[in-house]
C-alpha positions as CSV (number, residue, x, y, z in Angstrom):
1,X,-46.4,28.1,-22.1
2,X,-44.8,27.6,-18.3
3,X,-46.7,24.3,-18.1
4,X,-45.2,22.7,-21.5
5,X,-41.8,24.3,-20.4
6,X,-42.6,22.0,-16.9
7,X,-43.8,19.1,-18.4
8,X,-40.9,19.2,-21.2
9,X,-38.6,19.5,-18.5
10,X,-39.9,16.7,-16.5
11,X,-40.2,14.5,-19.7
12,X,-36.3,15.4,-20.3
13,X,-35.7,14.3,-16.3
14,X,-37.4,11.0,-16.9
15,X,-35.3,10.0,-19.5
16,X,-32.3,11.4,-18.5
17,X,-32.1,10.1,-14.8
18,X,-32.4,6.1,-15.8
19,X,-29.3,6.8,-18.1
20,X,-27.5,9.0,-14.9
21,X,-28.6,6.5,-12.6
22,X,-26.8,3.2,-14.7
23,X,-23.6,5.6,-15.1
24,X,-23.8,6.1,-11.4
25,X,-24.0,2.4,-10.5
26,X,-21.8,1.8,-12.5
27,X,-19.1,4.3,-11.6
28,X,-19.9,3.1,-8.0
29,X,-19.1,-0.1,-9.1
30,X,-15.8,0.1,-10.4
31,X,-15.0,3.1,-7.3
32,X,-15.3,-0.1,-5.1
33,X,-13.6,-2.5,-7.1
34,X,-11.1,0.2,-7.1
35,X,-11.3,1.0,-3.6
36,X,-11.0,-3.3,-2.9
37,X,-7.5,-3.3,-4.9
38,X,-6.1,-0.3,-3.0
39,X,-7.1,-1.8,0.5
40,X,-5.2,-4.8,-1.0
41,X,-2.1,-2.5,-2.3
42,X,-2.0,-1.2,0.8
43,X,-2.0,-4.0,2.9
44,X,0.6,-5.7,0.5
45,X,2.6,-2.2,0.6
46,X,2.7,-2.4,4.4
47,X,3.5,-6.0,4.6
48,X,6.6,-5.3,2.5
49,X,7.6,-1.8,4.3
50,X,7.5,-4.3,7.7
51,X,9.6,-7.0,6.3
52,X,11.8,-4.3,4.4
53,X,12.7,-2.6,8.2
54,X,12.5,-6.2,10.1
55,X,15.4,-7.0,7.7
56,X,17.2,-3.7,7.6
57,X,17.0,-3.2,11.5
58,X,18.0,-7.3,11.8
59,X,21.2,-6.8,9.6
60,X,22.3,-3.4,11.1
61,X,22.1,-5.1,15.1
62,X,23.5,-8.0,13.7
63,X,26.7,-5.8,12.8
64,X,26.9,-3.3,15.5
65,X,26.6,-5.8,18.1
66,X,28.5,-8.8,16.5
67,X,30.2,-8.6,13.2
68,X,32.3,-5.4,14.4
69,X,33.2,-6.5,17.2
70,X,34.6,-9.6,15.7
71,X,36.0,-7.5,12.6
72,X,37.6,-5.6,15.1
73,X,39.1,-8.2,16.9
74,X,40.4,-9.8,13.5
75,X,38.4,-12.9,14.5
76,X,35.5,-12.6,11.5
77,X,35.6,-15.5,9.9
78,X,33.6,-18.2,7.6
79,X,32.0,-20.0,10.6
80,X,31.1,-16.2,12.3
81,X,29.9,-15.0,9.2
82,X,27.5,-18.1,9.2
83,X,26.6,-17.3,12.9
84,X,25.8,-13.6,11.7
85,X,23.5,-14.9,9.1
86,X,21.7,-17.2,11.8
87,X,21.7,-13.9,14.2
88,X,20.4,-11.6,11.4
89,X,17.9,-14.3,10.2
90,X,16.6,-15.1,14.2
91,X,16.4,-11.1,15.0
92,X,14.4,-10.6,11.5
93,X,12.2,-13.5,12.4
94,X,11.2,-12.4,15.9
95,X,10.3,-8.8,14.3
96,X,8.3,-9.9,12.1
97,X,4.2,-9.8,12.7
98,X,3.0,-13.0,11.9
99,X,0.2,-11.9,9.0
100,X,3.3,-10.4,7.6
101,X,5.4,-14.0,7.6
102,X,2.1,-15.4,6.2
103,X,2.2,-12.8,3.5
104,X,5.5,-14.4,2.5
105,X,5.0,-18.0,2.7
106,X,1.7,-17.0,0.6
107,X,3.8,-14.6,-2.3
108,X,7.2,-16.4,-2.4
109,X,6.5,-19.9,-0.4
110,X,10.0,-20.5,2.1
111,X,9.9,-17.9,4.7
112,X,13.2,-18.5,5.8
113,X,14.8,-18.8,2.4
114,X,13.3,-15.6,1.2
115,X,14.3,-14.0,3.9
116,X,17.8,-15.7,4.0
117,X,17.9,-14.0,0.7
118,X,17.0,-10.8,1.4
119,X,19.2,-10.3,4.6
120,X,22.2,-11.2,2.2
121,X,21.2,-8.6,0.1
122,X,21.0,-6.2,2.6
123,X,23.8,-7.0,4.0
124,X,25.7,-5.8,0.7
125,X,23.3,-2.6,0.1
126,X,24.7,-1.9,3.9
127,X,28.0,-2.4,3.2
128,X,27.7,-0.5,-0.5
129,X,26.2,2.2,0.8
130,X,24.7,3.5,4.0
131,X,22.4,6.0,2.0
132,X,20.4,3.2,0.6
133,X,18.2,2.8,3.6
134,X,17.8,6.7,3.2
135,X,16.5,6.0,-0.1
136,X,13.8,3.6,0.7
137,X,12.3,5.2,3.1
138,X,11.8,8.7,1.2
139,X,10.1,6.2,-2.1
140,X,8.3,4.6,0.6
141,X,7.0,7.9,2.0
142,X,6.2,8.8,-1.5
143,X,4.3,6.0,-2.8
144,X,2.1,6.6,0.5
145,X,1.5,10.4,-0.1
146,X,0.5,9.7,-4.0
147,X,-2.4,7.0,-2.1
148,X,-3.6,9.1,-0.1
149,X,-3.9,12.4,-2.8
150,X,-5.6,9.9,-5.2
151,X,-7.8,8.2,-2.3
152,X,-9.1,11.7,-1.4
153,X,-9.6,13.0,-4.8
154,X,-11.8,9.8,-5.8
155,X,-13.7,10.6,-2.5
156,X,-14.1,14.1,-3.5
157,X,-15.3,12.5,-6.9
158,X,-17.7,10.9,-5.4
159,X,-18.8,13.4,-3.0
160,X,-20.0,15.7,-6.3
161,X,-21.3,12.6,-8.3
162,X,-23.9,11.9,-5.2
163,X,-24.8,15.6,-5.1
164,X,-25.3,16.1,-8.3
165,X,-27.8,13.1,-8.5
166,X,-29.6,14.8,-5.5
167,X,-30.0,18.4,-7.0
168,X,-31.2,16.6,-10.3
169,X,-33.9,14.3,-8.1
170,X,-34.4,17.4,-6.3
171,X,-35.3,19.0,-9.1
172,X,-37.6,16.1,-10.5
173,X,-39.4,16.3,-7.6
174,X,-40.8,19.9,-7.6
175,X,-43.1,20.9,-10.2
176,X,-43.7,24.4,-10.2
């Protein structure tokens, strides 16, 4: 009776492991394709973040070291706003790594257009209001806390998947 039981369960094994063993390629598959797109995200994610602070850090030295001063004096006008722009634009440039500026030029083509564009939109959020940086960088800090709870649940994920397949070849392999 303990032999049939062994060689039932064996026989069960033998079929069962081939289907396992496509579900687990499989699953592997997509965990790298997966894996791929979130290197990618992430990369894209920090390119942005960089570009995001280059222009906020550009626009906020650009106005505490030039535009107040000429505000101040009463001497801000059409030609100094254009010289701020340049400042801002110059400041943003030189902060910039340059995989990041190829990131641009790759997603929106003119780097100093897009940017041009962005540093006059920063320039209002700044002036709108000063908690809008603030606000940024907390959605910033979440997106990066929700990648790294699902990167380590799919690693954990994994982690069982593999053991699993090694108890149950484990257990193909010892006849008793």
């Amino acid at each position: 009776m303990n032999e049939i039981l062994t060689n039932l369960l064996i026989a069960v094994i033998t079929a069962v492991i081939p289907v396992l063993a496509t579900a687990l390629i499989k699953y592997i598959g997509k965990a790298k394709d997966s894996a791929a797109a979130q290197v990618d995200d992430a990369k894209q994610r920090w390119y942005i973040q960089e570009i995001a602070d280059a222009i906020a850090d550009a626009v906020s030295a650009t106005s505490q070291t030039y535009v107040d001063a000429l505000k101040r004096a009463g001497e801000f006008t059409a030609e100094a706003q254009k010289e701020a722009a340049k400042k801002a634009l110059d400041a943003c440039l030189a902060s910039i790594s340059p995989a990041a500026k190829q990131f641009i030029e790759e997603m929106y083509g003119d780097l100093t257009a897009y940017l041009t564009t962005k540093i006059e939109a920063q320039v209002r959020a700044q002036k709108s209001s000063p908690v809008a940086l603030e606000a940024v960088t907390v959605e910033s800090t979440t997106d990066t806390t929700t990648i790294a709870a699902s990167t380590a649940a799919a690693t954990a994920a994994t982690i069982a998947q593999t053991a699993i397949a090694q108890m149950s070849a484990d257990v193909a392999v010892k006849p008793e």
